[in-house]
NUMAR-993246 format. One record per residue: residue in three letters; y negated, z negated, x of N, C-alpha, C in turn. Coordinates in pm, whole numbers, padded with zeros to 5 digits, always signed. Each point is the difference from the previous one (the first is absolute). Layout:
N
ALAYZXYZXYZX/...
# end
This chain:
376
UNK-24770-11254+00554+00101+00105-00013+00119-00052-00081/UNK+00004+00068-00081+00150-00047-00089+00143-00050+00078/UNK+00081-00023-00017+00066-00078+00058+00120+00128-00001/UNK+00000+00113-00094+00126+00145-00013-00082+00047+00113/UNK-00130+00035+00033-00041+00073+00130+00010-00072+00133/UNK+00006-00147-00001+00028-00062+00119+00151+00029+00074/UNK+00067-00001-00098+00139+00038+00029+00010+00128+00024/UNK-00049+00120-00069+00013+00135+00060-00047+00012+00114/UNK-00087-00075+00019-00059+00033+00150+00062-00072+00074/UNK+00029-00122+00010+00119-00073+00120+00087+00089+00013/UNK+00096+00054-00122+00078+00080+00029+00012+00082+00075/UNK-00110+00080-00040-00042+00135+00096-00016-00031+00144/UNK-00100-00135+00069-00016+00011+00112+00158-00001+00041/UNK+00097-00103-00059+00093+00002+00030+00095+00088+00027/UNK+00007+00133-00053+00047+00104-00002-00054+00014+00159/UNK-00161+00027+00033-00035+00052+00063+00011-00029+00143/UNK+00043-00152-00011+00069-00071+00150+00134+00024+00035/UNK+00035+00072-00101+00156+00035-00014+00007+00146+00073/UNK-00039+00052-00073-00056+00172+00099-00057-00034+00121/UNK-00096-00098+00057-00041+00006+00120+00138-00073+00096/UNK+00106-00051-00055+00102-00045+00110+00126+00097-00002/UNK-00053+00128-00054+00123+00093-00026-00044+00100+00090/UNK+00049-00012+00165-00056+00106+00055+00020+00163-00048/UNK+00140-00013-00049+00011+00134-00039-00066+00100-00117/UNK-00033-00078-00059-00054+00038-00140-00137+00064+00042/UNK-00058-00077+00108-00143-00018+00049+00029+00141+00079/UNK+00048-00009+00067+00051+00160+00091+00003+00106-00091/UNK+00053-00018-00071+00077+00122-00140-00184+00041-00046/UNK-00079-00119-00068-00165+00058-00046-00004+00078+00097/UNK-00059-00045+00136-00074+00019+00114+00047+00159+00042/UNK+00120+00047-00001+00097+00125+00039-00040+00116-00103/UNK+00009-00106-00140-00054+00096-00096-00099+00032-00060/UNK-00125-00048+00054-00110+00030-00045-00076+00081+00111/UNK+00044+00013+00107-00029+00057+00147+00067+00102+00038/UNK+00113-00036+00114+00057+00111+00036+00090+00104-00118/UNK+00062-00026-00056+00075+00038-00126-00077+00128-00067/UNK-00119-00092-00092-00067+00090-00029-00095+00099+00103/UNK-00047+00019+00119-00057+00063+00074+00092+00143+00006/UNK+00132-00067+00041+00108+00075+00064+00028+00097-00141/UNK+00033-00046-00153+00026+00082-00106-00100+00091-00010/UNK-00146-00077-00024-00105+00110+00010-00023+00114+00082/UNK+00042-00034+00149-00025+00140+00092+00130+00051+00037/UNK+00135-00051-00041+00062+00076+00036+00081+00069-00158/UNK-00088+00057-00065+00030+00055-00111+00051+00163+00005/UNK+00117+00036-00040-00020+00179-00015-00108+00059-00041/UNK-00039+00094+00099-00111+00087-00071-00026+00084+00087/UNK-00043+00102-00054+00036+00150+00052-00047+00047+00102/UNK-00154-00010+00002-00084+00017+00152-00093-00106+00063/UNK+00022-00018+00130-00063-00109+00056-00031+00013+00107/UNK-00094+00047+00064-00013+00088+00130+00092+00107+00027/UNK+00047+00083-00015+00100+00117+00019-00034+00074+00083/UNK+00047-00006+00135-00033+00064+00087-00008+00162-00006/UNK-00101+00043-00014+00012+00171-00008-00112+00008+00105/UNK+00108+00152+00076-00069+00145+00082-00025+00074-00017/UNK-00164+00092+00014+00009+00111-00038-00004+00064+00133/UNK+00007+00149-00022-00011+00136+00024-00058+00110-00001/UNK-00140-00091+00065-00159+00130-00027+00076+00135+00023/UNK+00019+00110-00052-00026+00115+00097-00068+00104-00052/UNK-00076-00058-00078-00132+00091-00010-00167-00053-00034/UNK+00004-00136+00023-00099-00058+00097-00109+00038-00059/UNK-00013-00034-00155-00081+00051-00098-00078-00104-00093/UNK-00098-00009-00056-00091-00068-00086+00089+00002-00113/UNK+00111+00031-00035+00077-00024-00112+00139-00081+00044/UNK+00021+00021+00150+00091-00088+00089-00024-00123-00043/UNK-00122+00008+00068-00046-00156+00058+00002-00120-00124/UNK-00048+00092-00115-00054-00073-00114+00132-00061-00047/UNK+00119+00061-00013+00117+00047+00007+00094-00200+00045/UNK-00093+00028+00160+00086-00102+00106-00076-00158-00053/UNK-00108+00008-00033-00107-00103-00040+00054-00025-00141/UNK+00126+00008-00057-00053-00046-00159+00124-00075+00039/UNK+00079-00031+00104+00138-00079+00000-00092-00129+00088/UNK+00012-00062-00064-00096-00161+00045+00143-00139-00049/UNK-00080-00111+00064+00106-00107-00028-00066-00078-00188/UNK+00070-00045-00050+00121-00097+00027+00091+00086-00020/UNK+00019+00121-00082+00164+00029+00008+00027+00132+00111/UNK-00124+00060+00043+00050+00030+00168-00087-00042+00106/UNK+00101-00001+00135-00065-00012+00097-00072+00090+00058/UNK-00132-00017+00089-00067+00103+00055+00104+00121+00063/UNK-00059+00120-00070+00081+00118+00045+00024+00041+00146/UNK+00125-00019+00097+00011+00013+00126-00025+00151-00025/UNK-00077+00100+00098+00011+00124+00043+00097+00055+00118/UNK+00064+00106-00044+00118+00032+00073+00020+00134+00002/UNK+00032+00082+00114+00042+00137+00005+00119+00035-00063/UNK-00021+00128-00021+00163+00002-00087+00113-00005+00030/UNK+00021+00020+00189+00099-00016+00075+00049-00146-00018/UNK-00094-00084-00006+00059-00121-00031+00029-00085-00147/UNK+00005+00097-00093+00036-00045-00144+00159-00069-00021/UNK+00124+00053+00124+00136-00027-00008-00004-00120+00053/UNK-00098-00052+00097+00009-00077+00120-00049-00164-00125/UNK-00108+00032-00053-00055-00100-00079+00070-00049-00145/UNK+00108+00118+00000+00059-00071-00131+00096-00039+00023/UNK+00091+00008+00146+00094-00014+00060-00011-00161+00045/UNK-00146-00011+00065+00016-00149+00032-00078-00108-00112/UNK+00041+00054-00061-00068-00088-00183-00149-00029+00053/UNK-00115+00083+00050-00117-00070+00031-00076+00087-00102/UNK+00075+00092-00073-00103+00025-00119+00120+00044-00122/UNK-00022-00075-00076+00067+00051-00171-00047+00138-00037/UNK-00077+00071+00048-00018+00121-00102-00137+00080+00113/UNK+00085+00095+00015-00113+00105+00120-00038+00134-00132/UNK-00160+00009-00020-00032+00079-00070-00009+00103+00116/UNK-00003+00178-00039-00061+00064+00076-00065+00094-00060/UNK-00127+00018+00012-00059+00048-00019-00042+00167+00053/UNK+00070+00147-00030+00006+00088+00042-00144+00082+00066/UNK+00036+00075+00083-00174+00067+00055+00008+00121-00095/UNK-00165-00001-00053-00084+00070-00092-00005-00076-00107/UNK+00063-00116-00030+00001-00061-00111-00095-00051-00104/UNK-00121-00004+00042-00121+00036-00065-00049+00134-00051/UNK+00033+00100+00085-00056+00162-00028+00052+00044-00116/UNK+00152-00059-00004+00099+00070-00121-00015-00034-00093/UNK-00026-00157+00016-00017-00056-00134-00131+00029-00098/UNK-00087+00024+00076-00149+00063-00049+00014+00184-00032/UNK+00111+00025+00051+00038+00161-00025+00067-00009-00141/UNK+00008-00106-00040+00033-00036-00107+00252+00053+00013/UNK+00019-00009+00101+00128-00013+00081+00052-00115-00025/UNK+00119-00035+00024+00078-00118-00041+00073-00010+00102/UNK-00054-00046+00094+00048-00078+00129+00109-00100-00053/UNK+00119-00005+00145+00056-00158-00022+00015-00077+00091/UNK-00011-00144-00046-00037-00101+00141+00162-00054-00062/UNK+00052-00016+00178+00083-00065-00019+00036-00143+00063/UNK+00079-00108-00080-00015-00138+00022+00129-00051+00002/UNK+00024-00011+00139+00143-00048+00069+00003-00154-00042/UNK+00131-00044-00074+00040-00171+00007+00082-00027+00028/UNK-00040-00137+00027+00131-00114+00101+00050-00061-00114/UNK+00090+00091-00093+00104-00066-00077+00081-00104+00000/UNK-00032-00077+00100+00079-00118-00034-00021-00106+00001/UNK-00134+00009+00015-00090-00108-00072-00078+00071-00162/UNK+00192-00020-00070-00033+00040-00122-00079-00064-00118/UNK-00068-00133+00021-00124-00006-00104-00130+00009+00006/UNK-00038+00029+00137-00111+00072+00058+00015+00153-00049/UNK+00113+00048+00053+00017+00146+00018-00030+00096-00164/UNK+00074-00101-00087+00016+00052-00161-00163-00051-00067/UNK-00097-00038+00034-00138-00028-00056-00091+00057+00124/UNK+00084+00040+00096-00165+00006+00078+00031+00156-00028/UNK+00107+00100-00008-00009+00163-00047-00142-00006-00130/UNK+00088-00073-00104-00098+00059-00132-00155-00038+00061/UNK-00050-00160+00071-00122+00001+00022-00091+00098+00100/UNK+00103+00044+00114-00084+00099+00072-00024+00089-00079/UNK+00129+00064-00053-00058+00154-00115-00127+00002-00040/UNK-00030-00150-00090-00092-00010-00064-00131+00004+00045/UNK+00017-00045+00153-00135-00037+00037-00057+00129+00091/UNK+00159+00106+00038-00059+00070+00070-00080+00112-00126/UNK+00110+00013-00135-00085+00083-00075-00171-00030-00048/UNK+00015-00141-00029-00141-00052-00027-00091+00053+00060/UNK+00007-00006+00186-00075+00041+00058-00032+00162-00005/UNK+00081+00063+00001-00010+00118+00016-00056+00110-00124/UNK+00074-00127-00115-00097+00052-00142-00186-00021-00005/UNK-00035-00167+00066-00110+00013-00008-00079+00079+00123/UNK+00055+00075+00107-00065+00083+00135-00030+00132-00129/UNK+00073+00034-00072+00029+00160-00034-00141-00014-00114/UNK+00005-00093-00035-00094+00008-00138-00121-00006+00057/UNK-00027-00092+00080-00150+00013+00096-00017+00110+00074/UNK+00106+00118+00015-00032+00125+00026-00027+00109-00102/UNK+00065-00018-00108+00016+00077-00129-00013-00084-00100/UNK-00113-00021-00026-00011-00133-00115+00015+00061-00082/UNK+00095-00073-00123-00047+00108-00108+00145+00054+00008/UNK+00066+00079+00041+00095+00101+00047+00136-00060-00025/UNK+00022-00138+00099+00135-00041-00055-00011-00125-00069/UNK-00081-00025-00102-00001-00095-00018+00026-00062-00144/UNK+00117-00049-00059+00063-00101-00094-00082-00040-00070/UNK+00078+00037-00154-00040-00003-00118-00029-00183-00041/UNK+00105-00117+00099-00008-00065-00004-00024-00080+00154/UNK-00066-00088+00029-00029-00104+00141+00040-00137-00039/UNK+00138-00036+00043-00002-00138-00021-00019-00061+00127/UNK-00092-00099-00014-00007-00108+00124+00047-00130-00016/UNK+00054-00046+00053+00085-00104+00058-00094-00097+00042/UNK+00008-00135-00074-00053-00115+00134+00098-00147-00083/UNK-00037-00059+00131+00092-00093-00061-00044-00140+00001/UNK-00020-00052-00087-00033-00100-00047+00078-00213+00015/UNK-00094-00074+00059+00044-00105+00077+00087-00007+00099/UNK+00066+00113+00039+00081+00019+00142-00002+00140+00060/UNK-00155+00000+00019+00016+00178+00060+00052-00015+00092/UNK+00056-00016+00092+00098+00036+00138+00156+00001-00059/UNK+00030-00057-00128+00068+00004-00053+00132-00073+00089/UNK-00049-00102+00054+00083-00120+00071+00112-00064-00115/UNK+00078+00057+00103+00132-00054-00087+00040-00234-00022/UNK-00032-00014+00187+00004-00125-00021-00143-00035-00082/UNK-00064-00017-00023-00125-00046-00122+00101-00029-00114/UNK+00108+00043-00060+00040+00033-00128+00118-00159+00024/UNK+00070+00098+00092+00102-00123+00040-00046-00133+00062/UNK-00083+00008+00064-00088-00163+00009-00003-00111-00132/UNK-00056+00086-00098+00000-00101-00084+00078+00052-00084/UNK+00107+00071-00048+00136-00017-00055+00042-00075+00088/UNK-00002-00029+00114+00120-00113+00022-00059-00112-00008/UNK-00115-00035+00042-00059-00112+00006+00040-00090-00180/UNK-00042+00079-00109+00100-00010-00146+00108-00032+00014/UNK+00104+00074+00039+00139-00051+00036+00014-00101+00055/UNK-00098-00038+00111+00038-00126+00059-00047-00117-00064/UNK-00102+00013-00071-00041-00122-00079+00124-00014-00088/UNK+00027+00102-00091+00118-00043-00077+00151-00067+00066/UNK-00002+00036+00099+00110-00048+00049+00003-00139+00049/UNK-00123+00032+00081+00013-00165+00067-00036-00160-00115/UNK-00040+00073-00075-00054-00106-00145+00140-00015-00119/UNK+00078+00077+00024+00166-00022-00060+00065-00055+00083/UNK-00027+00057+00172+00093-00098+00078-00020-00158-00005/UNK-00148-00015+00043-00028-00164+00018+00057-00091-00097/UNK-00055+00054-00081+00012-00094-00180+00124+00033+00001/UNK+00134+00072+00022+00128+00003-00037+00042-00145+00100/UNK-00039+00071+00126+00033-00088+00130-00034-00194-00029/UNK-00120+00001-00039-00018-00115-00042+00074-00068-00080/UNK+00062+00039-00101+00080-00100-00076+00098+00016+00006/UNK+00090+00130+00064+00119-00035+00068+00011-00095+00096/UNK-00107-00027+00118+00005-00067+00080-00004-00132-00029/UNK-00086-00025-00116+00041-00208-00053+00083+00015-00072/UNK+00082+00126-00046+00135-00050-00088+00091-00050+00119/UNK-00020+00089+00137+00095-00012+00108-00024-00136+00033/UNK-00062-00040+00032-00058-00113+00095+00003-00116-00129/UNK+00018-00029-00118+00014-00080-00093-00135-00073-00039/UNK-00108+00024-00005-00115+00022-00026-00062+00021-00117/UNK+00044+00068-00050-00023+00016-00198+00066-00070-00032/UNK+00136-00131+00060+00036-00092-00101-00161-00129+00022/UNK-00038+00015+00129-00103-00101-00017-00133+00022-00055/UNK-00007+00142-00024-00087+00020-00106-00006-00039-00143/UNK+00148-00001-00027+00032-00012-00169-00025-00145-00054/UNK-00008-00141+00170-00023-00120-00062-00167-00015+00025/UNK-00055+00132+00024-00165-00047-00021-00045+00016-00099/UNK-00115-00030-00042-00064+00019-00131-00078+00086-00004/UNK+00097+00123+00032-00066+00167+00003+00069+00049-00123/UNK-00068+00133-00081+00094+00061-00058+00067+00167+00113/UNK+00071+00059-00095+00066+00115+00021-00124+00085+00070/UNK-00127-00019-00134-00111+00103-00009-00080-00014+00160/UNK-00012-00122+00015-00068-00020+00102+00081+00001+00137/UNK+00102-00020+00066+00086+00033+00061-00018+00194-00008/UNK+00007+00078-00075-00049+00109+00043-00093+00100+00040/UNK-00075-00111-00083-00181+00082+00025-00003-00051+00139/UNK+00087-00079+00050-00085-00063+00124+00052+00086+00107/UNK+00112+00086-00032+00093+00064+00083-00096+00126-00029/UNK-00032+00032-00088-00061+00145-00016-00152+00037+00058/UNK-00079-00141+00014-00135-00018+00066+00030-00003+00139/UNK+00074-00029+00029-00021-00024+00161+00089+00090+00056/UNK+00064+00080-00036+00091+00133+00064-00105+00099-00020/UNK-00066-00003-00148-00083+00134-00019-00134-00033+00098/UNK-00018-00106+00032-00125-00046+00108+00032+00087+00098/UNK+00088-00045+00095+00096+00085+00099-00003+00097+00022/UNK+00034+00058-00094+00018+00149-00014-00095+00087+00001/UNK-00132-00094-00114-00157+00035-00029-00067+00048+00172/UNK+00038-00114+00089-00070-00006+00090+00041+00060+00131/UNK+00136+00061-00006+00050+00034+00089-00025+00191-00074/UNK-00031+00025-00107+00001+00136-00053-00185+00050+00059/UNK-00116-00158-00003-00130+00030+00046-00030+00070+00127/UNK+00109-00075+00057+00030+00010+00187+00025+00139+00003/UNK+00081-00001-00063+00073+00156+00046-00104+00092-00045/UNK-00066-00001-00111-00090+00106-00075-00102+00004+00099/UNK-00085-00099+00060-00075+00020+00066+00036+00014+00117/UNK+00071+00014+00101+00076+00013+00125+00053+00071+00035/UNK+00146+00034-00107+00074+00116+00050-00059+00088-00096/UNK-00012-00006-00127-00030+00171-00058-00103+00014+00042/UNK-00124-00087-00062-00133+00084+00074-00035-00006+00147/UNK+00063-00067+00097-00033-00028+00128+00097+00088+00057/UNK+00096-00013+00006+00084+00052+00114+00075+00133-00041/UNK-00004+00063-00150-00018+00112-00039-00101+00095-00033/UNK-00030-00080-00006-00167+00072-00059-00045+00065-00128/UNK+00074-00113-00141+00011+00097-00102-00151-00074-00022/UNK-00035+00118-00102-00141-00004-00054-00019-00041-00126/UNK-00020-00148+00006+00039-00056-00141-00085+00045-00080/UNK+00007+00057-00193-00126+00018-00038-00025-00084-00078/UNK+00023-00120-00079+00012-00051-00093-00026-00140+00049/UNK-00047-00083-00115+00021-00130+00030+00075-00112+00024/UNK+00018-00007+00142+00106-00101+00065+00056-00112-00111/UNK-00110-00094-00048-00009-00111-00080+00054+00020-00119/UNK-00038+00118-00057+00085+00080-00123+00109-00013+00025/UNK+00100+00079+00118+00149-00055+00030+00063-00075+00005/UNK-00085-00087+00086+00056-00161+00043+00013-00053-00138/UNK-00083+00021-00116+00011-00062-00142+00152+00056-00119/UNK+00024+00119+00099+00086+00083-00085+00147-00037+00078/UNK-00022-00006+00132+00103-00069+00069+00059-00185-00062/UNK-00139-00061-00011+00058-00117-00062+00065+00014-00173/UNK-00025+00099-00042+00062-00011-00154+00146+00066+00030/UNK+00053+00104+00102+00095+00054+00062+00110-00086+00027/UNK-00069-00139+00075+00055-00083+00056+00096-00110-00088/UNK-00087-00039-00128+00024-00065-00063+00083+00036-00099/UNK+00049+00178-00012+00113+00009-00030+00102+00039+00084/UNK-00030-00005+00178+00129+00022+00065+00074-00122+00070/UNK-00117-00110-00032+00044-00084+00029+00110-00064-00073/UNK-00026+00012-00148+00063-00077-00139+00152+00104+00036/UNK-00010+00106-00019+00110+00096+00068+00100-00080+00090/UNK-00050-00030+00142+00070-00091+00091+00066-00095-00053/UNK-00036-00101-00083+00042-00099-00039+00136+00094-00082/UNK-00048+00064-00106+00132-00037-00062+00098+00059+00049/UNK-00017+00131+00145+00117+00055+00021+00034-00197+00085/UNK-00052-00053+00034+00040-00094+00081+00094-00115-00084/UNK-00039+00022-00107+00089-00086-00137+00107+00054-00011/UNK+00036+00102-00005+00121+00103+00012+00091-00011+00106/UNK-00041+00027+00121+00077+00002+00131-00009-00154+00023/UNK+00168-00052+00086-00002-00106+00059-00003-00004+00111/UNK-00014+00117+00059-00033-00065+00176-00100+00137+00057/UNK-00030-00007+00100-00101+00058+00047+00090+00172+00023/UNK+00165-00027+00058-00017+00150-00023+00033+00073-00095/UNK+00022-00076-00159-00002+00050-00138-00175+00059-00034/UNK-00068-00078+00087-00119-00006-00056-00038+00175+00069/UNK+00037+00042+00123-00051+00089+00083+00046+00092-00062/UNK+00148-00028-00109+00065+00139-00032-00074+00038-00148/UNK-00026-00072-00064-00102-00017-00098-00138+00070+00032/UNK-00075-00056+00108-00105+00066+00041+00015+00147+00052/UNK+00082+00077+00089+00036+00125-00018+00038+00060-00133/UNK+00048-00039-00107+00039+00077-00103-00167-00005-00109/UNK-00080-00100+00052-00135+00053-00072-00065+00044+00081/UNK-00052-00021+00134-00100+00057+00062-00008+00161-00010/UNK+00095+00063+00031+00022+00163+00014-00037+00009-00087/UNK+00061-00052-00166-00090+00121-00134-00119-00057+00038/UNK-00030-00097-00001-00160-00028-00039-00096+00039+00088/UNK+00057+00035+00169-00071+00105+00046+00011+00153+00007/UNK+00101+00033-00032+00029+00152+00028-00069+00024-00142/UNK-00008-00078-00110-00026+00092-00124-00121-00054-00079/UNK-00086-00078+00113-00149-00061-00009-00083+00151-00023/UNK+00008+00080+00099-00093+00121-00039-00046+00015+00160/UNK+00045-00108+00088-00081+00003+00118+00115+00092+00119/UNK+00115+00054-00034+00075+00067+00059-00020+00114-00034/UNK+00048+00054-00186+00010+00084-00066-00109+00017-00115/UNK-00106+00092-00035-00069-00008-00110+00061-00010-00115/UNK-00018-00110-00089+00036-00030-00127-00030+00109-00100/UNK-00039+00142+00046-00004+00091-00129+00083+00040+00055/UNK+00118+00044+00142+00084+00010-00001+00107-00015+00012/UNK-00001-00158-00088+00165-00048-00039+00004+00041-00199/UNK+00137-00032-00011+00034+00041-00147-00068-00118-00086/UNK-00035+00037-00112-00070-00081-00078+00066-00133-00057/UNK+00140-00049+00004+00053-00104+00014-00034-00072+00096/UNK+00008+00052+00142-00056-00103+00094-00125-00001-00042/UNK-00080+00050-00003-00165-00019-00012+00019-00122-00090/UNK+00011+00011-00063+00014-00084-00129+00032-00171+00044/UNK+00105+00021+00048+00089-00093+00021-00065-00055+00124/UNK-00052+00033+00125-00093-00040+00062-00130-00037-00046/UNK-00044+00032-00091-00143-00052-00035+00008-00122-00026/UNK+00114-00069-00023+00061-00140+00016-00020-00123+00074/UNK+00008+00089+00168+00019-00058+00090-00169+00002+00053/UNK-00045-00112+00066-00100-00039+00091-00039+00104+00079/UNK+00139+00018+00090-00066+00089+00110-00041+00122+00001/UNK+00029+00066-00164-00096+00097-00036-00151+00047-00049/UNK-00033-00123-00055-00131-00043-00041-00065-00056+00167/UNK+00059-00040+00046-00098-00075+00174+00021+00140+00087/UNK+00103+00085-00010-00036+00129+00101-00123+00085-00058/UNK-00006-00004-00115-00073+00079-00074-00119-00040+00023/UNK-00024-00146+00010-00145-00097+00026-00053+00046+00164/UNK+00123-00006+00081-00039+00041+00121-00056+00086+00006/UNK+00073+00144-00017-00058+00130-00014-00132+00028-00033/UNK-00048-00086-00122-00085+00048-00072-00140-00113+00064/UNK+00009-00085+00066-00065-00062+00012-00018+00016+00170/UNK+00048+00029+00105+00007-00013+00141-00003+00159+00033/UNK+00053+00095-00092-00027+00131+00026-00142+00101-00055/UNK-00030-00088-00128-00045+00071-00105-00113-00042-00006/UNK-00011-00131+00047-00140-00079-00017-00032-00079-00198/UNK+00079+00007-00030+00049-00018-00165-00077-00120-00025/UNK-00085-00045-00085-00008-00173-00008+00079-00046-00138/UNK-00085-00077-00040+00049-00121-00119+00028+00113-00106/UNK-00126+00056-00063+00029+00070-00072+00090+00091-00044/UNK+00043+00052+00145+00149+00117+00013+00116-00087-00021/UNK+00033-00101+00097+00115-00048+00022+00037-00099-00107/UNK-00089-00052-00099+00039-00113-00077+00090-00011-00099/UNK+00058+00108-00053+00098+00033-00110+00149-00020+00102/UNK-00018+00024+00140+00100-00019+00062+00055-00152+00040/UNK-00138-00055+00051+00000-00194-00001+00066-00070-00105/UNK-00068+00070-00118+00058-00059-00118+00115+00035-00014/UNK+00071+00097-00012+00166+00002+00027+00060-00054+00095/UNK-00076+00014+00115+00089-00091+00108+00008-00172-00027/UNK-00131-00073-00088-00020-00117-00002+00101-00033-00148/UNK+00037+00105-00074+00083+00006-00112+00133-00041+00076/UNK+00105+00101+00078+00091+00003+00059+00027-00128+00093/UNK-00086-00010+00090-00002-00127+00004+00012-00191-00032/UNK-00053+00019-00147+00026-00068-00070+00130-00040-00068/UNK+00070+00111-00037+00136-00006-00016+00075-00022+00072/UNK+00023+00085+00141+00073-00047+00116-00043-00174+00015/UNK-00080-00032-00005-00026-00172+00004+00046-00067-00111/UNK+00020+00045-00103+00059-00044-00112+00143-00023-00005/UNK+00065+00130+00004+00120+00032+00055+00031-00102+00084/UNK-00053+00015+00122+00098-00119+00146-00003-00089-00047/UNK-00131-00072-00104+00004-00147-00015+00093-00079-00043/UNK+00048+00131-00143+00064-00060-00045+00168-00020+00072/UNK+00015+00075+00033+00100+00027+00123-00019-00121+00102/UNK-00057+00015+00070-00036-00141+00112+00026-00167-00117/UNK-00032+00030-00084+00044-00082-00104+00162-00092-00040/UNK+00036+00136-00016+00148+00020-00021+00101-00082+00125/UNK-00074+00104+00162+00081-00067+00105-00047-00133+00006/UNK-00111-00041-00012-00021-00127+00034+00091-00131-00117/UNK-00004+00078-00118+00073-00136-00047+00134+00036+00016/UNK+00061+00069+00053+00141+00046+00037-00001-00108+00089/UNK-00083-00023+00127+00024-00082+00080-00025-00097-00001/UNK-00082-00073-00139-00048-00099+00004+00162-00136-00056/
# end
């Protein structure tokens, strides 16, 4: 082994005995590859999620029933049945968001070709249930009632156009699936800027890079060694989580090839790592470094594409993000863990990310450069 790779690799383990005596750092992975992300993924806004609804047979009909049977979970709960005397009582003690009732003859009229109305009491104040679950009952009660009428009168009411709906790699249309691995992204990026920042603030603190400067290392190697063994870290603490918390303890349905990621994650790495370093060349102490790290993390996640769709920001940002890493690796996610995407799809994206990358490593070096003979 060459004698430049013997040294990157001492280095690195060295790094890596350094992280194992830093309880906190070790806490900070462990928090964020687990509970953190579990907790972002399921406790995400989103509109229906069991929604407790009652109905109001009172006319106890084959167009009722069909009616009470199309409100199922995940975004409602099994329909409690309830008299109508007790519709005030159930919205009063929040045990149902939304009491349908269903009027008597309500089948006869509607086949009389009559325009019955069902009416659907809500518990307004569980206002983001309340404002998505109106438009979805409408929908589902008309659905039903459009397809009862046509199987009586085929032919009769029936649309010039039929669109059907299905939905594709997330039919339940699970909100945490999405946010699982948007954050799980976020957290790789983050924790792979923190370490590598953390790391060489911490031997500037501790006086440590002056005893580097009398070894017979260069600059170059002193960073690759910092960038291999944080992105290891990170590599292996992002496997854990992928297999554990997203697909284990959420239950997203990966479609794509794991190994594909993990490959797209290490080219990710190797420019968020180079990233770390030089905000770490910049800032002199750890909480310059944190105020630094808030003033990039937010753009580079809010305007990755994994918050907001990138066709709808203004074409300057688009632009101006296509720049950044974490738009090309959300995009890899998506397309590869949702989509089932392989080599062929995703590779114009690798190659930009392994482009971008390259520069950000270029960039710090020369930078890590700079501070080092400052201090030398």
């Amino acid at each position: 082994m060459p004698a430049s790779l013997k040294n990157v690799y001492r280095l690195g383990v060295k790094e890596l005995w350094s992280l194992w005596r830093d309880p906190a750092l070790l806490l900070l992975i462990v928090y964020t590859f687990t509970v953190a992300l579990y907790v972002a993924a399921t406790a995400a806004p989103e509109g229906l999620r069991r929604a407790a609804i009652a109905i109001v047979d009172e006319d106890g009909s084959a167009l009722s029933a069909r009616i009470a049977a199309a409100f199922y979970p995940p975004h409602f709960a099994p329909p409690a049945r309830i008299g109508l005397a007790d519709t005030d009582a159930a919205l009063d003690s929040g045990t149902s968001t939304f009491v349908l009732d269903i009027p008597p003859d309500f089948q006869r009229d509607v086949l009389a070709g009559k325009r019955p109305q069902v009416q659907l009491a809500i518990d307004a104040t569980r206002m983001s249930q309340a404002f998505a679950g109106n438009g979805a009952i409408q929908q589902i009660v008309l659905g039903e009632v459009g397809e009862f009428v046509q199987r009586y009168r085929a032919g009769a009411a029936a649309t010039p156009v039929d669109a059907t709906i299905r939905q594709r790699f997330n039919q339940a249309l699970e909100p945490a699936w999405f946010g699982a691995v948007m954050e799980l992204s976020n957290n790789i990026t983050m924790l792979s800027i923190i370490l590598t920042g953390a790391a060489l603030i911490r031997e500037r603190e501790h006086g440590t890079v002056e005893h580097l400067l009398v070894m017979p290392v260069t600059p170059t190697e002193i960073m690759l060694s910092k960038v291999w063994a944080m992105g290891l870290v990170v590599l292996a603490a992002a496997v854990v989580s992928l297999v554990a918390v997203v697909r284990g303890a959420i239950g997203v349905q990966v479609q794509g090839s794991i190994a594909l990621f993990l490959a797209c994650t290490v080219l990710h790495l190797f420019a968020t790592t180079s990233m770390g370093i030089f905000m770490a060349t910049l800032a002199r102490s750890m909480p310059q470094f944190g105020l630094l790290l808030m003033l990039t993390l937010i753009p580079l996640q809010m305007l990755s594409g994994g918050v907001t769709p990138r066709e709808s920001m203004p074409d300057a940002v688009r632009y101006l993000m296509s720049l950044a890493p974490t738009t090309h690796f959300v995009g890899l996610g998506q397309t590869i863990l949702f989509r089932g995407g392989g080599l062929a799809t995703v590779w114009p994206s690798m190659l930009a990310l392994a482009a971008i990358g390259t520069v950000l490593f270029g960039v710090s070096l020369a930078r890590f450069r700079k501070t080092i003979a400052r201090m030398a």
